[in-house]
N, C-alpha and C positions, 0 to 999 in steps of 0.2 A: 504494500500500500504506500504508495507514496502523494504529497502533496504539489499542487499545478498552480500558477498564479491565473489570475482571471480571465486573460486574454488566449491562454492553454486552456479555460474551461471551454471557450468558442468553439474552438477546434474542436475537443474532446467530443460537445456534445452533437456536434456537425454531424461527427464520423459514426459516433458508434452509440451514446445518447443511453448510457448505463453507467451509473457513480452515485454520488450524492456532493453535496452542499453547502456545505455552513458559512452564515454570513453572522461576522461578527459586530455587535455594535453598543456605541454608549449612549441608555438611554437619556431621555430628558431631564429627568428628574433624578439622575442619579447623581447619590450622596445627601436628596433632602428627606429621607426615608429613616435616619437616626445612622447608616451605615457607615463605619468605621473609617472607610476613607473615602475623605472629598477631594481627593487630586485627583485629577483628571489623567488616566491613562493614554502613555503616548502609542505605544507598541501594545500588542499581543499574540500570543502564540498559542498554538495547536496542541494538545498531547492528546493520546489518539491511546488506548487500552482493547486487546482485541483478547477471544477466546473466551472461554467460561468464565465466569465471576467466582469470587472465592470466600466465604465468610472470614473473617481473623481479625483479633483483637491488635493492633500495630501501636507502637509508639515511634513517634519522627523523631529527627533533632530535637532536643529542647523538653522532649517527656525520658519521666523516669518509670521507675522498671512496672511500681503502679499506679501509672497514669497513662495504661493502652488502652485504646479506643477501638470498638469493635465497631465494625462495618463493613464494607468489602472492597475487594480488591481486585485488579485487571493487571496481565503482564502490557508491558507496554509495547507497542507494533514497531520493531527492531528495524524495518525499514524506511523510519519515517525520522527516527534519528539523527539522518547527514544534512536533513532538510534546512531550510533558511529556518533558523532562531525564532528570529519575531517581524513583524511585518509593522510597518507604523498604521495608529489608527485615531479615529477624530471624532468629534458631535458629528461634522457633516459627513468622515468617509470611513464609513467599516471598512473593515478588513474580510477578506474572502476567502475561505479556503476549498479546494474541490479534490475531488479522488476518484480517480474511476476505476471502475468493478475490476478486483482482481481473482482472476477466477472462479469458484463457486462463493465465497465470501461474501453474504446476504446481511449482515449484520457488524455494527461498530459495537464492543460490547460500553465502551466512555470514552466519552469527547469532552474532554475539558480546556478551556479557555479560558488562559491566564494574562489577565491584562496587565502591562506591568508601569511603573511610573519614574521616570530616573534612574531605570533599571532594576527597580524594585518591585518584586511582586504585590499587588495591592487590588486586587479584582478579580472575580470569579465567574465562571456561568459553566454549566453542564447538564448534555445529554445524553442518556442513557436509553440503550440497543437500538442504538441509529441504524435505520435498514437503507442499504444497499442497493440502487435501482437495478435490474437489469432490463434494458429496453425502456429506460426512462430514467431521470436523475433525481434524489429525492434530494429537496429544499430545506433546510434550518434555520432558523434565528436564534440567535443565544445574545441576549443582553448583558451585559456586565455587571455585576452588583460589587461594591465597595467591601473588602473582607480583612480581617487584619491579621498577623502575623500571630500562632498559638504559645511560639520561643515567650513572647513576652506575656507573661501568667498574669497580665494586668488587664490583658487583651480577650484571654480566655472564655469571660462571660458574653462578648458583643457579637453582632447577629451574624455574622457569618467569618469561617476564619480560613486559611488558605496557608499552606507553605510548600514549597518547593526547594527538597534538602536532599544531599547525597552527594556524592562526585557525580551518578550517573543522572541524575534532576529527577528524582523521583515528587511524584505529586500528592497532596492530603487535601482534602474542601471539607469541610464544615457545614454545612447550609441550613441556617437555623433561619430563613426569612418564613415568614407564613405566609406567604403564596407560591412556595417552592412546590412543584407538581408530583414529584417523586420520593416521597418520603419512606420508601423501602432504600433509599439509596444516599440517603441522608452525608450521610460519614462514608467518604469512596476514597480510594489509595489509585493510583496506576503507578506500577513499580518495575524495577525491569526485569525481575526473573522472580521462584518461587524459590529457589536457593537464597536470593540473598533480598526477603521481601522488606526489610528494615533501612537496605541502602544504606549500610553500612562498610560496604566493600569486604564482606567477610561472609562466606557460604556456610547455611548450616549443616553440621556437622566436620567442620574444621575444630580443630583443637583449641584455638583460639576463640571459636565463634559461641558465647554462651548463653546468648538470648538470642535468639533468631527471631524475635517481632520485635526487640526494642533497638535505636541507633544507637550504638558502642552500650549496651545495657550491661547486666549482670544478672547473675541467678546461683543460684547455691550449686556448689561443685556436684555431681554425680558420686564421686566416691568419697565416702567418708574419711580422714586424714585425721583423726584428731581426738582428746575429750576435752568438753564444754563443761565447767564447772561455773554458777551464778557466784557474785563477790559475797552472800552469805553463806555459800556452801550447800544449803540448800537441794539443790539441779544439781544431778553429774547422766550427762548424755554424750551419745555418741557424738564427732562434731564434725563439721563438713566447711570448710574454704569457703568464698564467697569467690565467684569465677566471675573476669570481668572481662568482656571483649577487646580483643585488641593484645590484654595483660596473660589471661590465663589464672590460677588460684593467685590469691593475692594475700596468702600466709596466716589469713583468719583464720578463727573458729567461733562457730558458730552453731545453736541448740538446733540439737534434729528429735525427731518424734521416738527416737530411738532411749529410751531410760533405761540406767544403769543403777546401780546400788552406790551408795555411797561412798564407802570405802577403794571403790575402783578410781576415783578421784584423790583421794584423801589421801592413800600409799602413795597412789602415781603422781608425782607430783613434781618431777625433773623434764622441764620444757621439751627437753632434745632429747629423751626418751619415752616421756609419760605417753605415746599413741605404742608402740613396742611393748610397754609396761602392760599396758590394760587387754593388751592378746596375748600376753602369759603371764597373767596374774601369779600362777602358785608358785612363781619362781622368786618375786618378792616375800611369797604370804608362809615360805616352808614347803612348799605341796601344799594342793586343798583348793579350795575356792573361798574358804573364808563362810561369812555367815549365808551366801545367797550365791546359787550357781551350780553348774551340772558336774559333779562327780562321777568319775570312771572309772572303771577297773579291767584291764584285755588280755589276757594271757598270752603267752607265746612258746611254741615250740622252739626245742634246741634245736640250730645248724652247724651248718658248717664249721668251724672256730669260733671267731664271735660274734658271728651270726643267729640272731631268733626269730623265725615267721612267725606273725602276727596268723592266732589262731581267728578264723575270721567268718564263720559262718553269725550270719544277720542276728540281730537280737533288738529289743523293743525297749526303749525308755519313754518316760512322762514325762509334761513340761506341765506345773501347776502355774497357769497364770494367774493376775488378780482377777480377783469376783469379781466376776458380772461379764468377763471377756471372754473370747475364744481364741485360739491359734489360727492362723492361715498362712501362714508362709516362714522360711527357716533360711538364714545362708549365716556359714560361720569361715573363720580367717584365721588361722595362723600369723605371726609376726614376718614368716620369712614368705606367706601368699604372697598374689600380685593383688587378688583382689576378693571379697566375699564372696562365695559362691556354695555346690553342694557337699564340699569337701575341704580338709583340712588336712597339711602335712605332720608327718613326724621328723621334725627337723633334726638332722645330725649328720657328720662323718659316718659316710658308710651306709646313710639309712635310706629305705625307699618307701617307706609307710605312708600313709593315709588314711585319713576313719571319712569316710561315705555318711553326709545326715540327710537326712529326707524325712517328708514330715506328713501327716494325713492327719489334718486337727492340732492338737497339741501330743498325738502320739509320735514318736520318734523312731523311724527306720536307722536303725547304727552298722553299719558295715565297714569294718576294716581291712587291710591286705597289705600285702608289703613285708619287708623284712625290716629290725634294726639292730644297733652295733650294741652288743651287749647282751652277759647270757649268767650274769652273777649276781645281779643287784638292780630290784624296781628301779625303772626308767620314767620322770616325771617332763612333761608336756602340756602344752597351754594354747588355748585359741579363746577365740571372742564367739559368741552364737548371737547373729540379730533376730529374733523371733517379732513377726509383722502382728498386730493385733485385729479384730475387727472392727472395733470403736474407733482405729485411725493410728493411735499410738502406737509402741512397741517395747521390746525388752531390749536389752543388751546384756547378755549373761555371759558373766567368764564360765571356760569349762577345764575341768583340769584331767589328765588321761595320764594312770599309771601302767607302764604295760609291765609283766611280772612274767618277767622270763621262767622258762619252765627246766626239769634236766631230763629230761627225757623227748628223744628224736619224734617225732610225729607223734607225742600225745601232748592233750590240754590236758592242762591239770584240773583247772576250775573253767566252769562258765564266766563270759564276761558278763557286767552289769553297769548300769548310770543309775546315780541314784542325784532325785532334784531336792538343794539344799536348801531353808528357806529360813535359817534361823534370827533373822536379824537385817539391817541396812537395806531392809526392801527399798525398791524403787517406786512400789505401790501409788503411793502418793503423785509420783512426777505421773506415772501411766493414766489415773483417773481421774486427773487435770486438777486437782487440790492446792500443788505449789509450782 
C-alpha cells in the first residue's frame, strides 16, 4: 500500500478507479470546543495500521508499568513507511491522501491522522476498517481535533490525547470527544510489529526485553534469585529481581507469593550467600530442617568402592498445608540447579543422584536414582521445594535428604521415607494474608 499525491489520484482513478481517499482537514471551529490545543496545524501525516486488530493493555513513553491502557492495536503497513512525512495543510487546503487497491486488500484496519504544529504532534482524527474500493474509490473526511501530549500527567485528564513515540513512530489516540463515532475503538495503538508492540526497540522474549507492553518498562524477574525478609522480620519469602528493559535484573529483591518460615531468613542472613543458604538449609541448621520442612530418609546400596546406588523404587510423602488450602503444583532446586523444576541434585564429587518430586494435591510422588560418593557414613543434602497454593499464595519449604549408605551389594536395608515437619516458624500467617 502505498500513498499518491492528488494529481497521481487523477490518473489513478482515470485508469483503473479502485482505492480509497482521505481528505484531511481543519475544521472551523477547531480549538473552540475546550480542546487542548489551539494552534493551528501546519503539516499532517498519514499512519495507515493494516491486518486484524488486536486487544492489549500498552503503555507508550511517558507510562509506567501501571499505567497501561487497554484498547487495541494494528501493525502498521511496512510499505507506506518511505513515504513523504507530512504534507502541509491549512483552514483553506486539506491535505489528501489516496491508495489504490493493492491486490485483494478490501479493508484499512486504522487510519490515523496526525496533525502536527512546529513539528509537534498536536491533533488527531481517525478511521477505523476503511474499505477499499475495487471498481470505485471510497471517499473520507477526517477533521482534526486538538489532542494533547499523555508524557505530560497534567495533560492526562483533557479531551483527547495523542503521542507518537518510539524510534520506529509508533502511534496512541485517546478520543474522549462525545461525538466520536467509534467508541469500541476509543484507545487504538498502530505499532510496527507484534514483537516489539511497546516501541521500545526490544523484541519480546529477548533477555533484555521485560515488559513487552510497556516502553523501556519493568516486571519482576521470572526466576527467583533471592530471600525477601520485611525490616520487622516479620515476611521471609522467596525473592525475585525486578527486570528492567534495556538493564536486565537490577540486583533487587523483592516479596513473591512464595512464604517461607522464618528462620530460613533469620540463619541466612550473609548477603553473598543467604539465596545458597536457604536451598541447603540443614547445612547451617546441623542436618534437619529445623522447626518446618520436608525431612528425608533414602537408603543406598553398596558399589563399587565408594560408590552407593541410590535405592530408588517410588514412595509417597504428604505436604500439610495451612487450613483452609490445597496443593496444586511442586518444583524444588538445589543450590548447584540452574533453575526450579521436577527434580533436585545430589551434589558432590563423584555423585550422579537426583530425587524426582511430583505432586497430585498435596501428595508427593518421590523418586530417586543415581549413585553417590560414599559408603561409610549418612550423606546430608538440601534443596528449596516451592509448593503453589490454590488461594494464590505458596510455601517455600527447605527439605533436607539423608541418604544412609547400606553394606551390602544390591540390598536396601530400610525403606525410604519424608516425613512433613511443622513444629514451629510457620509461614502460616504470611500464606493466609495476616502479615
Amino acid at each position: 500500500m502505498r500513498t499518491f499525491a492528488v494529481v497521481v489520484l487523477a490518473l489513478l482513478a482515470a485508469c483503473e478507479r479502485s482505492g480509497v481517499q482521505f481528505t484531511v482537514y481543519i475544521p472551523a471551529d477547531y480549538g473552540a470546543d475546550g480542546d487542548p490545543a489551539v494552534q493551528l496545524p501546519d503539516e499532517v501525516r498519514l499512519f495507515i495500521g493494516i491486518g486484524d486488530e488486536h486487544g492489549a493493555a500498552l503503555g507508550p513513553d511517558g507510562f509506567t508499568d501501571g499505567e497501561s491502557r487497554s484498547g487495541t492495536y494494528w501493525l502498521r503497513d511496512p510499505n507506506n513507511l518511505p513515504d513523504v512525512d507530512r504534507a502541509p495543510i491549512g483552514i483553506e487546503s486539506p491535505a489528501t491522501f489516496s491508495f489504490g487497491r493493492d491486490g485483494d486488500l478490501a479493508e484499512l484496519g486504522a487510519v490515523v491522522a496526525v496533525g502536527y504544529t512546529a513539528g509537534v504532534p498536536t491533533s488527531s482524527a481517525a478511521v477505523f476498517h476503511a474499505r477499499v474500493g475495487d471498481g470505485s474509490v471510497y471517499q473520507y473526511r477526517m477533521g482534526l481535533n486538538g489532542a494533547a501530549d499523555p508524557r505530560m500527567r497534567a495533560m492526562r485528564s483533557r479531551v483527547n490525547q495523542l503521542e507518537v513515540w518510539g524510534a520506529n513512530e509508533c502511534v496512541h489516540i485517546d478520543n474522549r470527544r462525545s461525538d466520536i463515532q467509534d467508541r469500541d475503538h476509543r484507545v487504538a495503538y498502530i505499532v510496527g510489529s507484534h514483537e516489539d508492540r511497546d516501541c521500545d526497540g526490544l523484541a519480546e522474549g529477548a533477555a533484555n526485553e521485560c515488559n513487552a507492553d510497556v516502553y523501556l518498562g519493568a516486571a519482576p524477574a521470572k526466576v527467583p534469585s533471592c530471600m525477601f525478609s520485611d525490616a520487622a522480620g516479620a515476611v521471609c519469602t522467596v525473592g525475585v529481581a525486578r527486570c528492567r528493559d534495556g538493564v536486565g535484573d537490577d540486583g533487587s529483591c523483592n516479596r513473591t507469593r512464595f512464604c517461607a518460615p522464618a528462620e530460613l531468613c533469620v540463619r541466612c542472613t550473609d548477603p553473598a550467600t543467604k539465596w545458597a543458604c536457604a536451598q541447603d538449609y540443614q547445612s547451617v541448621n546441623g542436618g534437619g530442617v529445623g522447626a518446618y520442612g520436608l525431612q528425608c530418609q533414602i537408603p543406598a546400596m553398596k558399589g563399587a568402592g565408594s560408590i552407593s546406588q541410590l535405592c530408588n523404587p517410588e514412595f509417597a510423602a504428604q505436604i500439610i498445608p495451612p487450613a483452609g488450602t490445597t496443593c496444586q503444583d511442586v518444583a524444588v532446586k538445589a543450590a548447584s540447579d540452574p533453575d526450579f523444576r521436577d527434580r533436585f541434585s545430589l551434589a558432590g564429587q563423584g555423585n550422579t543422584a537426583s530425587v524426582k518430586v511430583t505432586a497430585q494435591g498435596c501428595t508427593l510422588t518421590i523418586a530417586p536414582s543415581g549413585t553417590v560418593n560414599g559408603t561409610t557414613s549418612t550423606l546430608d543434602y538440601g534443596a528449596l521445594m516451592l509448593v503453589a497454593l490454590d488461594q494464590g499464595r505458596g510455601l517455600a519449604v527447605p527439605v533436607h535428604v539423608q541418604v544412609v549408605p547400606g553394606v551390602d551389594a544390591d540390598v536396601c536395608d530400610t525403606p525410604s521415607s519424608c516425613e512433613w515437619i511443622a513444629q514451629g516458624s510457620s509461614p502460616d500467617a504470611c500464606v493466609l494474608g495476616s502479615i
